[in-house]
MITORKE-502854 format. One line per 4 residues: number of its first residue (from 1); their letters; for each residue x, y, z of C-alpha. Coordinates in pm, whole numbers. Layout:
// MITORKE-502854
NUM	a	X/Y/Z; ... .
END
This chain:
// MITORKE-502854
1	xxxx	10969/9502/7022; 11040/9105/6970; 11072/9088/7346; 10691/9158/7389 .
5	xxxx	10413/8979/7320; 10265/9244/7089; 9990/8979/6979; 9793/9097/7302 .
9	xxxx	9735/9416/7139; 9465/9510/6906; 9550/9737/6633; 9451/10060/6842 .
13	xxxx	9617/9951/7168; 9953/9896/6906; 9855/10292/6772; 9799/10408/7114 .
17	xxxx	10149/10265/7275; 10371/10328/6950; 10309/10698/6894; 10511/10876/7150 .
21	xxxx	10625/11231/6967; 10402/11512/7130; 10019/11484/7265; 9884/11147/7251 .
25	xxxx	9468/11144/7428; 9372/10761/7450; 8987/10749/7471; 8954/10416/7652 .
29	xxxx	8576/10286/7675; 8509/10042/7946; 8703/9730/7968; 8838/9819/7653 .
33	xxxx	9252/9733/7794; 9345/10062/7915; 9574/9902/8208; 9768/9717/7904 .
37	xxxx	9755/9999/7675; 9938/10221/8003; 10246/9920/8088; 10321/9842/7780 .
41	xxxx	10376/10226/7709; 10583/10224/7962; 10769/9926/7833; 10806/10062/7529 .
45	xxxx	10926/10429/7619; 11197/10238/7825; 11299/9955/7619; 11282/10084/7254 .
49	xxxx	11243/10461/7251; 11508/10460/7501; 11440/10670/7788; 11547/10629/8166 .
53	xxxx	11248/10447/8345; 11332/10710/8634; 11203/11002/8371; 10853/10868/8318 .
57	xxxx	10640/11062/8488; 10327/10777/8540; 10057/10872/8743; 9693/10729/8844 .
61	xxxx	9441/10742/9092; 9519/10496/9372; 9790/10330/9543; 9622/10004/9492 .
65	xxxx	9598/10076/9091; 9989/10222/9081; 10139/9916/9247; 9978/9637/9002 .
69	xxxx	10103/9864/8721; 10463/9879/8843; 10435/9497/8915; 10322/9470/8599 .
73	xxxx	10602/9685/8430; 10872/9488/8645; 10745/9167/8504; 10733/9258/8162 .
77	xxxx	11090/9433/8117; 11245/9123/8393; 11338/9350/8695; 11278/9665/8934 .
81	xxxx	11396/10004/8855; 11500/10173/9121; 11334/10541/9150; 11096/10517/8933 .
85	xxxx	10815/10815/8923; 10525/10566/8898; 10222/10667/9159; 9950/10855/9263 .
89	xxxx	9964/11265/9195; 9942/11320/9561; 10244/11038/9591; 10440/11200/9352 .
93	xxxx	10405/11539/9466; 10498/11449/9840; 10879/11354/9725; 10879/11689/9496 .
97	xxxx	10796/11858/9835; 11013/11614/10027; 11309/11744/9872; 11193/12126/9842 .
101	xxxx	10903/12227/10064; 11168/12459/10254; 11163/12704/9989; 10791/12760/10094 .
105	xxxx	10847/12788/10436; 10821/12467/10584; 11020/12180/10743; 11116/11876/10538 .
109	xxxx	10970/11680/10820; 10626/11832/10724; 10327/11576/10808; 10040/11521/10636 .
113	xxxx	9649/11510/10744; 9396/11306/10613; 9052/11342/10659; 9039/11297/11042 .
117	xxxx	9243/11532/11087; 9132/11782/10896; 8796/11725/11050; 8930/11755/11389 .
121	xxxx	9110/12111/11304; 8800/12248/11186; 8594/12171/11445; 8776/12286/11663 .
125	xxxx	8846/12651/11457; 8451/12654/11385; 8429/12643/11822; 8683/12935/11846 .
129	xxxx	8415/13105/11637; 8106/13011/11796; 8000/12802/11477; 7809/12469/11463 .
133	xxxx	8032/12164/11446; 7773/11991/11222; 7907/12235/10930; 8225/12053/10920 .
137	xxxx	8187/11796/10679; 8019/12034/10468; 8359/12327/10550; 8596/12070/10449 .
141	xxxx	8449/11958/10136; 8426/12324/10052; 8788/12356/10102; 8884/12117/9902 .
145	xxxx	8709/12222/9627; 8865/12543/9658; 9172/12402/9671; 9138/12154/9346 .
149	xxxx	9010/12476/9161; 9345/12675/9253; 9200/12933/9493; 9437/13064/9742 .
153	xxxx	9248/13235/10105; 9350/13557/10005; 9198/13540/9638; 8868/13392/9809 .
157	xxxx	8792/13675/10026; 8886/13914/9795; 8632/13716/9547; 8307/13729/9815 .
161	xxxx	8092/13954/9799; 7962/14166/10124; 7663/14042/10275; 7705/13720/10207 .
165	xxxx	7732/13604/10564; 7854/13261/10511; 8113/13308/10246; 8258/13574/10480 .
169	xxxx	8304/13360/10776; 8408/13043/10492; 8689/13294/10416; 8822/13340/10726 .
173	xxxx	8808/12952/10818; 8994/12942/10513; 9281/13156/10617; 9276/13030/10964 .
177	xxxx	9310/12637/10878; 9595/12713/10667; 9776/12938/10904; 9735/12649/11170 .
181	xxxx	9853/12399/10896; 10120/12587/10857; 10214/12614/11253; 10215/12290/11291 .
185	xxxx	10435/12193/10995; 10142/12026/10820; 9961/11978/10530; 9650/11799/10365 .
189	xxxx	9572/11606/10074; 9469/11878/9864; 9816/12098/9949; 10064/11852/9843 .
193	xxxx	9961/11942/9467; 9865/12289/9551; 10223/12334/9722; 10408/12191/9398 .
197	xxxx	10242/12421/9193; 10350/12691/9401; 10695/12567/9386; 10724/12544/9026 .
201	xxxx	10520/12895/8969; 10811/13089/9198; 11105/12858/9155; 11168/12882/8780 .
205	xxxx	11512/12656/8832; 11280/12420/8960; 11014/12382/8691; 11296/12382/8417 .
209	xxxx	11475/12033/8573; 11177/11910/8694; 11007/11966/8304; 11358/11881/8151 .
213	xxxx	11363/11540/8366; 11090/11386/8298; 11140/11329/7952; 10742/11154/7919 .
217	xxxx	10457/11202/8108; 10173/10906/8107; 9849/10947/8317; 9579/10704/8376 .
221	xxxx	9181/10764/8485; 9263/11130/8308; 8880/11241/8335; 8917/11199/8722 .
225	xxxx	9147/11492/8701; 9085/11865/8905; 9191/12155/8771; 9486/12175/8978 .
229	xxxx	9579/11777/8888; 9576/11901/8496; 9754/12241/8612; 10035/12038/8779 .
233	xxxx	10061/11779/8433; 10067/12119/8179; 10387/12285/8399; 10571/11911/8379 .
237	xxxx	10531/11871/8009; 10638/12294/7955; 10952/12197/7796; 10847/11900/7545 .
241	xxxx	10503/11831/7537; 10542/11448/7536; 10212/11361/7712; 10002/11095/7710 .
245	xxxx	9639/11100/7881; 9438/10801/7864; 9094/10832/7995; 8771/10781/7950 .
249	xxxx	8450/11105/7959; 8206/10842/7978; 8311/10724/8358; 8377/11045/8489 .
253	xxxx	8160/11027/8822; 8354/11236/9025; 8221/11535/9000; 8183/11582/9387 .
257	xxxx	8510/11588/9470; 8631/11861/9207; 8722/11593/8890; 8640/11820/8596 .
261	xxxx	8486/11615/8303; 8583/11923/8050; 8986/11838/8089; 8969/11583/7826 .
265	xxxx	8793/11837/7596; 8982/12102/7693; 9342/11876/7627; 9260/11916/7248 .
269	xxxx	9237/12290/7301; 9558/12328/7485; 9715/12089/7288; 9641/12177/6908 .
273	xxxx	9867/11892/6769; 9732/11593/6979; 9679/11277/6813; 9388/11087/6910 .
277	xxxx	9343/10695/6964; 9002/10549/7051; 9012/10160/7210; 8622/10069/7164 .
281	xxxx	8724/9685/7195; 8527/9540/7514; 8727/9269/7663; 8522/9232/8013 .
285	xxxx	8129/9210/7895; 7933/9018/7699; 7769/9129/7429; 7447/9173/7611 .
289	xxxx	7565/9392/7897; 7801/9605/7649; 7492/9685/7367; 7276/9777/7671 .
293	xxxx	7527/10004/7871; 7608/10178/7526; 7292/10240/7424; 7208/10414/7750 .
297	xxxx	7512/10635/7806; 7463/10716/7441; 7169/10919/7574; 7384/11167/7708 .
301	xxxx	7498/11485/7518; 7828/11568/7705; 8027/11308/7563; 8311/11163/7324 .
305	xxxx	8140/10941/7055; 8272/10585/7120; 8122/10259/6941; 8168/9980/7218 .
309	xxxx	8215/9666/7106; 8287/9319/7196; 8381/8969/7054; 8206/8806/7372 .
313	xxxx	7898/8597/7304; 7605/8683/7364; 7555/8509/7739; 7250/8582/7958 .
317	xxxx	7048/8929/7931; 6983/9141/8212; 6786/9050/8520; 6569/9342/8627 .
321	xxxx	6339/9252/8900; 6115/9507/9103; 6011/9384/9443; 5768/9535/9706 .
325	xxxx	6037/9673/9952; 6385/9693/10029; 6372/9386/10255; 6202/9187/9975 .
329	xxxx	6485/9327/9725; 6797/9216/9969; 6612/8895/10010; 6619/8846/9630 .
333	xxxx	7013/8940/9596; 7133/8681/9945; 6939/8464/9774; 7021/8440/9391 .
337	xxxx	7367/8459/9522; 7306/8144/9738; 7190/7964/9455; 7417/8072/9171 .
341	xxxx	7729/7965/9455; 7590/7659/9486; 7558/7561/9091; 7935/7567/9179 .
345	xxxx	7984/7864/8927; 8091/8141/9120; 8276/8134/9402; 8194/8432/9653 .
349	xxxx	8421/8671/9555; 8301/8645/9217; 7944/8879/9354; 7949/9237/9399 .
353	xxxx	7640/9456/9486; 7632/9809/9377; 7415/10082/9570; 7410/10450/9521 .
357	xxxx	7364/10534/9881; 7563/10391/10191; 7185/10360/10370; 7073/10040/10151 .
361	xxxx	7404/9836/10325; 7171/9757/10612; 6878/9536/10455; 7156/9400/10257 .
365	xxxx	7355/9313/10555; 7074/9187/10707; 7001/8918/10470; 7350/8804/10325 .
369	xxxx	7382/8703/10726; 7016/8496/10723; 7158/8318/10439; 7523/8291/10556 .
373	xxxx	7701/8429/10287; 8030/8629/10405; 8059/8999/10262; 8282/9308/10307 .
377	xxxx	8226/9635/10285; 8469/9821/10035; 8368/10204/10159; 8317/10106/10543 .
381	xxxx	8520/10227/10803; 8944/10084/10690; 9123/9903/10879; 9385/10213/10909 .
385	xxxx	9121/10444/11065; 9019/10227/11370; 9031/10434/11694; 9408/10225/11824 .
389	xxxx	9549/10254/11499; 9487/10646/11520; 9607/10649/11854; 9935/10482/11732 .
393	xxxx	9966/10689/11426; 9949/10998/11642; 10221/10895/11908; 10429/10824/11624 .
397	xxxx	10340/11155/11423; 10437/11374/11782; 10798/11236/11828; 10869/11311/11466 .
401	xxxx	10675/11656/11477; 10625/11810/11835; 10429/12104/11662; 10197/11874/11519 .
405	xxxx	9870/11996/11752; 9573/11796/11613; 9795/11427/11683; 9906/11580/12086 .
409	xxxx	9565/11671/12136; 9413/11286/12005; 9662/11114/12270; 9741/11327/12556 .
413	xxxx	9511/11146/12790; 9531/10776/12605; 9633/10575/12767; 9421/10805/13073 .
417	xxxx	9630/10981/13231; 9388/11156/13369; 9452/11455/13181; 9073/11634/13162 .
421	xxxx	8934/11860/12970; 8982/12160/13164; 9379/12125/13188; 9321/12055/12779 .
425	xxxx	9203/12404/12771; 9488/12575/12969; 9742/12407/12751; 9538/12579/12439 .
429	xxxx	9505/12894/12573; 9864/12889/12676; 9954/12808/12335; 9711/13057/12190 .
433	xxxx	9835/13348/12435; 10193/13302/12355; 10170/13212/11966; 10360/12878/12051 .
437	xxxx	10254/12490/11987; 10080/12313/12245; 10355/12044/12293; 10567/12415/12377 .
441	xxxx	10312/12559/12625; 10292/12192/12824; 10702/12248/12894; 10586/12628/12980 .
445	xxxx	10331/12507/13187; 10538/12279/13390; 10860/12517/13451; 10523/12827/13581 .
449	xxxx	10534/12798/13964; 10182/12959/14006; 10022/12629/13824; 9866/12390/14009 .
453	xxxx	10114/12126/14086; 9858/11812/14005; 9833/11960/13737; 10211/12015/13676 .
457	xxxx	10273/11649/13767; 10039/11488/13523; 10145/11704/13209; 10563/11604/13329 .
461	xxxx	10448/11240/13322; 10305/11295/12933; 10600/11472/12840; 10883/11284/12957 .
465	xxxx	10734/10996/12784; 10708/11209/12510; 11122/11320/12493; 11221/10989/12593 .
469	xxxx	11058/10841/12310; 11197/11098/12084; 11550/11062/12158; 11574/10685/12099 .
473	xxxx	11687/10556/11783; 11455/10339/11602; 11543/10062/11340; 11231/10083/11144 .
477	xxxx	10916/10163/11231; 10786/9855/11329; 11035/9891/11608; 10937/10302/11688 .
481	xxxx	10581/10131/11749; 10657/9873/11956; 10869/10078/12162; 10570/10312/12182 .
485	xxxx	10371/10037/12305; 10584/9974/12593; 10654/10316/12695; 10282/10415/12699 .
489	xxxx	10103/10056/12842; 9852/10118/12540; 9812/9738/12489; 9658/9721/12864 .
493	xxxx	9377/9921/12844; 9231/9778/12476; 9059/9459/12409; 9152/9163/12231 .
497	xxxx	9083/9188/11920; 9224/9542/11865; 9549/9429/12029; 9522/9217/11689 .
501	xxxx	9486/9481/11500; 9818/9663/11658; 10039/9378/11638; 9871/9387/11218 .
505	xxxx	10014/9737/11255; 10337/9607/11331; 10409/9350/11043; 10276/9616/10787 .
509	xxxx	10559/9850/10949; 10846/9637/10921; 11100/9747/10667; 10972/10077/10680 .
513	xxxx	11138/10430/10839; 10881/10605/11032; 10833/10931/10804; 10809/10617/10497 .
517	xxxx	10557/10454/10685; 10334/10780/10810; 10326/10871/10464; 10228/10596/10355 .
521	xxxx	9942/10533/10599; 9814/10958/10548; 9762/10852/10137; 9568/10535/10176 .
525	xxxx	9250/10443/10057; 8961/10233/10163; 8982/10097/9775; 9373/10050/9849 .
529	xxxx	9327/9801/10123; 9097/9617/10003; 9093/9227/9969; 9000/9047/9660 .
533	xxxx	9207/8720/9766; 8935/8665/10038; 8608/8441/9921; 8381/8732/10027 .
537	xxxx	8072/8908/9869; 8187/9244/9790; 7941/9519/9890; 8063/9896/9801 .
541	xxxx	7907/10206/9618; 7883/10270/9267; 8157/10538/9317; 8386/10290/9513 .
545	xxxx	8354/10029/9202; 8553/10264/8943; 8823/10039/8794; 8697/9692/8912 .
549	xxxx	8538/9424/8778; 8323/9103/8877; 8137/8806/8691; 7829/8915/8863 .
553	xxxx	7696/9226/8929; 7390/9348/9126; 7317/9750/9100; 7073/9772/9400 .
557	xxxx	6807/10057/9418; 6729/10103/9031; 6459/10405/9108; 6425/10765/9074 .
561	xxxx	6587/10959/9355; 6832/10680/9438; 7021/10606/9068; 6933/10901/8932 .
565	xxxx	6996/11079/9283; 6733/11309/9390; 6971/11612/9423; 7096/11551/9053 .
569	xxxx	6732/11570/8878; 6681/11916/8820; 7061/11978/8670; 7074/11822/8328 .
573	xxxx	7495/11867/8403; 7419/11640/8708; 7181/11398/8566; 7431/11302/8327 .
577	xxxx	7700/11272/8555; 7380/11030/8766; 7367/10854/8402; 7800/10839/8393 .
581	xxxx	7772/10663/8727; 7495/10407/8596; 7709/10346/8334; 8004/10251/8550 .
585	xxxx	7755/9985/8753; 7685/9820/8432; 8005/9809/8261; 8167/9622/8649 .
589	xxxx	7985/9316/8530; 8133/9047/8352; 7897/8723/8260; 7586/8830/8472 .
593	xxxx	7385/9173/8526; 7089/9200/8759; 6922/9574/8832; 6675/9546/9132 .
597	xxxx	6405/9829/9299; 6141/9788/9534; 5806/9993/9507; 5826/10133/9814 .
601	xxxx	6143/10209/10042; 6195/10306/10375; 6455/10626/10341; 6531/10883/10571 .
605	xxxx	6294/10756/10807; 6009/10776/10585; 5794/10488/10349; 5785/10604/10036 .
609	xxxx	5641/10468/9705; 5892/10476/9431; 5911/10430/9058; 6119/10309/8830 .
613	xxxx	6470/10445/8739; 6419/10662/8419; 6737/10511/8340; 6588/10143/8270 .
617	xxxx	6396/10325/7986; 6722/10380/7786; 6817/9989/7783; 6655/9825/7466 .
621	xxxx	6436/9604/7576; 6543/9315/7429; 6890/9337/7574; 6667/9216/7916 .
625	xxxx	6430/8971/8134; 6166/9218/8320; 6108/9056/8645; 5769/9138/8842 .
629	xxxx	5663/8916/9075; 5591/8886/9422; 5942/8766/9600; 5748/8455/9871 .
633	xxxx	5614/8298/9536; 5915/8326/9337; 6233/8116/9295; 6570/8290/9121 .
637	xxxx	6650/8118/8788; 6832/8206/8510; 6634/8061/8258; 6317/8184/8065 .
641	xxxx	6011/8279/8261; 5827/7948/8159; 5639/7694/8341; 5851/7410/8430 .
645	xxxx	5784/7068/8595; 5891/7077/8926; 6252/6885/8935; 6270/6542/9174 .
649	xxxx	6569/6691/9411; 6601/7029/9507; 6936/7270/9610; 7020/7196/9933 .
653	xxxx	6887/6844/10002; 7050/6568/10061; 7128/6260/9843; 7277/5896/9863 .
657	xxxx	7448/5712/9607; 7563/5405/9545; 7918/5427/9515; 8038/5782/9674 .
661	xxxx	7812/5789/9950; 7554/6088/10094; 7626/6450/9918; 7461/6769/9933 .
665	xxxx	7237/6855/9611; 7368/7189/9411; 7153/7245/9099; 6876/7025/8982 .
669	xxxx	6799/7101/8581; 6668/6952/8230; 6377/6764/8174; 6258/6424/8136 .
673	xxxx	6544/6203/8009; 6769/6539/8031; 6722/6569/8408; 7092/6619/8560 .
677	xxxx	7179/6675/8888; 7456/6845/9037; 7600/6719/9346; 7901/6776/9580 .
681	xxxx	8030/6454/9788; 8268/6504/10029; 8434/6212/9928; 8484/6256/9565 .
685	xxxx	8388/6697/9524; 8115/6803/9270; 7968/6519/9045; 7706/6633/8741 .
689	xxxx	7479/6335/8696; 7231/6202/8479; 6917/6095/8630; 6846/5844/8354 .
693	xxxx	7184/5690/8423; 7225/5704/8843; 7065/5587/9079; 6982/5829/9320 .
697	xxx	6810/5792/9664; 6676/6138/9839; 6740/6127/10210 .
END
């Protein structure tokens, strides 16, 4: 290994990377290297154990995580592989399928539907059966917890029990969302790992080269795993075993969305001869922030025993401040932000605020704009689900697959074309009468002589657009959507500024074939896309904050029934998954940790008094500053709570000198002959000063 720099690893990373012979679980405590620990594996399976970098099965969580590990691969080994397996599971499972989804039935040019679509299916199979649409957010989650836990429609019905009114009618949504997945050549998130496991369960030929090829398999963020994630990894090791999981029970917060915490303890059971390598070594925190997280996550009972350490210093405790309302609370964050920015510190970028429910973003909001302080929103609406990008998306998703329903239906009548709702319904009930796609019963509907002809004329005009644009040849995509563009007169009917967005459409697409470039757009995440170049406060959930980091850290809403949730409190399962996510907040900051609550809070329409996250109680005390004061009377500092002189020049104000001209004031600090001043001139940048030494007049 002389061509590595093995002096980055501590002796555990060095265990964790060398032993490759059988089961290998990596318990990886927060910021304890686990991204190193993972590429340097790699490295080292390809370089010095020998094996073909195309038979290392590597998989994570996000697109966003898999890319900066294959860059990071590249530049440690001095080139790109070509067809490498390093991705996401649902990534990795679409080119399995890519290549063998026929033997299930389907067409190779299957597409795939995200959450929009999936949405838009089932509302419209909950109006076929007279059910509320508001149950489908709560339908679909259902379904794909179904699906993570491996249960088929059939085996669900024949699993209910009679009487129980809603599971019935859950059942037979069930069956009938799959059946019209299946007529239209699609398939969701959840059935591109479902669908592989099928393959390899009835294709034996298949599971042998598949288990035979990949002679390694390496997974990252294992305790985010479902049951059908870990199914999928237990079939591709079959023939060798050579598996390494690296994870982490202490940030499983995932719960929700069928990640099963018990995967890591069940590995050891299913895997009798597994070594395992603990990395306890905190390289993010100091010493402060890492004694305090572990001493409250130690406080749960479901968990791997880890000893977190770290050779950071000390650096500042924890801020915990309670103010009087939410208002008062977002006032405190904009404005400790403001201040610390202007010390010249941190630069924007360097700030994230954590909340536990999407609701707190608007006081938040509110007060990041008072102060002028730019922010983004991590779990907001993405760029790739704006209403024209969808509209694109769906033109393009048509020509490739006419049977494709949900994507006909989203722009038959956009641009207008003034294609209503009632000729909408004849072209479903055509479909539905005669067991054919829609795109079919349009070309029926146009050849029937007893339809109206207005009728007949506005459907001909969609669907000669339609075939024209399907028969043309396309370079790349980029070239499919500007085509699109011209054929269709989108671009006349939308605004400026989501014209922008299009032609941002366009350069992402270049380079890209069309099925490439729908795939990749149906497995993208909000965390994917998101921005860390830009000088931007960064405001996202404590879910949305797995795997990142920041030099400060706010964890807004520090009460009971926010962090924990109020759901969670009577399930002691639940309130330690509420005390897992916690635990993630903390362990995202770097050099500075503030927890905030308010005494009262305005939520779900209704003032409330609130106490004191029960959490807070399991952080020794002397690991933080308790802040209680009322916010109009009280300036953010980060030094002790003591009375100080007031200093001659405060942040903001303006200041000539002799030599460099008028600046802006930054930080004023120290006392007596100690007083320094901090000032930027836009002649000469930031200056720190001496007050004993410079002359300094205050305009």
């Amino acid at each position: 290994m002389k061509d590595f720099p093995l002096e980055d690893l501590n002796s555990s990373q060095k265990e964790a990377v060398f032993y490759c012979e059988g089961p290998l679980l990596v318990l990886a405590g927060a910021g304890s290297g686990k991204t190193r620990v993972v590429t340097y594996k790699y490295a080292y399976l390809a370089k010095e154990v020998g094996i073909n970098p195309s038979s290392i099965f590597t998989v994570t969580f996000t697109n966003k995580a898999a890319d900066e590990m294959k860059e990071r691969i590249f530049r440690m080994c001095n080139g790109g592989w070509k067809n490498v397996w390093i991705g996401t599971f649902h990534s990795l499972c679409l080119r399995i399928l890519r290549k063998h989804i026929e033997r299930l039935g389907f067409k190779k040019d299957f597409i795939i539907y995200d959450e929009d679509d999936q949405n838009a299916l089932v509302k419209r199979i909950l109006k076929d059966l007279n059910m509320h649409e508001a149950l489908c957010k709560c339908i679909v989650t259902k379904l794909s917890n179904l699906k993570s836990n491996l249960i088929t429609p059939e085996s669900y019905i024949s699993s209910t029990n009679e009487g129980f009114e809603f599971e019935e009618r859950l059942g037979r949504i069930y069956m009938r969302y799959q059946n019209e997945l299946r007529r239209y050549n699609a398939v969701d998130f959840d059935d591109l790992i479902l669908y592989t496991i099928k393959l390899f369960e009835e294709n034996e030929d298949l599971l042998k080269h598949y288990s035979e090829h990949f002679k390694y398999i390496l997974v990252d963020e294992f305790q985010d795993t479902n049951k059908s994630q870990y199914t999928l990894l237990k079939y591709l090791c079959k023939y060798h075993n050579n598996i390494c999981v690296v994870g982490d029970d202490d940030q499983s917060i995932y719960k929700f969305r069928g990640a099963n915490l018990y995967n890591i303890f069940e590995f050891e059971k299913d895997f009798p001869q597994v070594k395992v390598v603990k990395l306890e070594q905190n390289y993010r925190s100091t010493k402060h922030i890492v004694f305090a997280a572990t001493e409250m996550i130690s406080k749960n009972t479901v968990r791997k025993t880890k000893n977190l350490w770290t050779a950071r210093d000390w650096g500042e405790k924890i801020f915990y401040c309670q103010l009087c309302n939410e208002d008062e609370e977002a006032k405190y964050i904009a404005k400790t932000i403001k201040e610390l920015y202007l010390k010249g510190d941190y630069e924007y970028r360097d700030f994230a605020v954590l909340y536990r429910l999407t609701l707190q973003t608007r006081a938040l909001e509110e007060y990041l704009r008072i102060e002028g302080i730019p922010y983004q929103i991590i779990s907001g609406v993405s760029f790739y689900h704006r209403k024209e990008i969808k509209d694109i998306l769906a033109y393009m998703r048509i020509i490739l697959n006419k049977d494709d329903n949900v994507s006909l239906m989203r722009i038959i009548n956009t641009p207008s074309r003034s294609i209503g709702a009632s000729i909408c319904l004849k072209i479903e009930q055509e479909a539905k009468r005669q067991m054919i796609s829609n795109y079919e019963a349009i070309k029926r509907l146009i050849k029937d002589e007893s339809a109206p002809t207005v009728m007949k004329d506005k459907l001909f005009l969609f669907y000669t657009t339609i075939e024209e644009l399907s028969q043309r040849k396309y370079k790349d995509a980029a070239s499919m959507i500007r085509e699109i563009l011209n054929a269709t007169e989108y671009l006349e009917e939308i605004d400026e500024e989501k014209i922008q967005n299009v032609l941002e459409l366009i350069n992402f697409a270049e380079g890209c074939s069309p099925q490439e470039f729908i795939d990749k757009m149906a497995l993208l995440s909000n965390v994917d896309i998101w921005e860390d170049k830009k000088n931007r406060v960064s405001l996202l959930t404590l879910h949305a904050a797995k795997g990142l980091e920041f030099p400060v850290v706010f964890i807004a809403g520090c009460e009971e029934g926010i962090i924990p949730y109020f759901k969670a409190m009577e399930d002691p399962q639940e309130l330690q998954e509420e005390r897992r996510l916690f635990y993630v907040g903390m362990t995202r900051a770097k050099d500075l940790l503030f927890l905030t609550a308010a005494t009262q809070r305005k939520l779900y329409s209704k003032v409330q008094k609130q106490e004191p996250s029960s959490f807070l109680k399991d952080i020794p005390q002397q690991c933080y500053h308790c802040i209680r004061k009322d916010y109009s009377s009280f300036i953010p500092t980060l030094q002790e709570e003591t009375e100080k002189p007031k200093p001659p020049f405060t942040t903001g104000c303006k200041v000539k000198h002799p030599t460099w001209g008028v600046g802006v004031v930054r930080d004023c600090y120290g006392e007596g002959d100690d007083l320094k001043v901090i000032v930027n001139f836009p002649s000469v940048g930031v200056k720190k000063l001496a007050l004993k030494v410079v002359n300094l007049e205050k305009l």
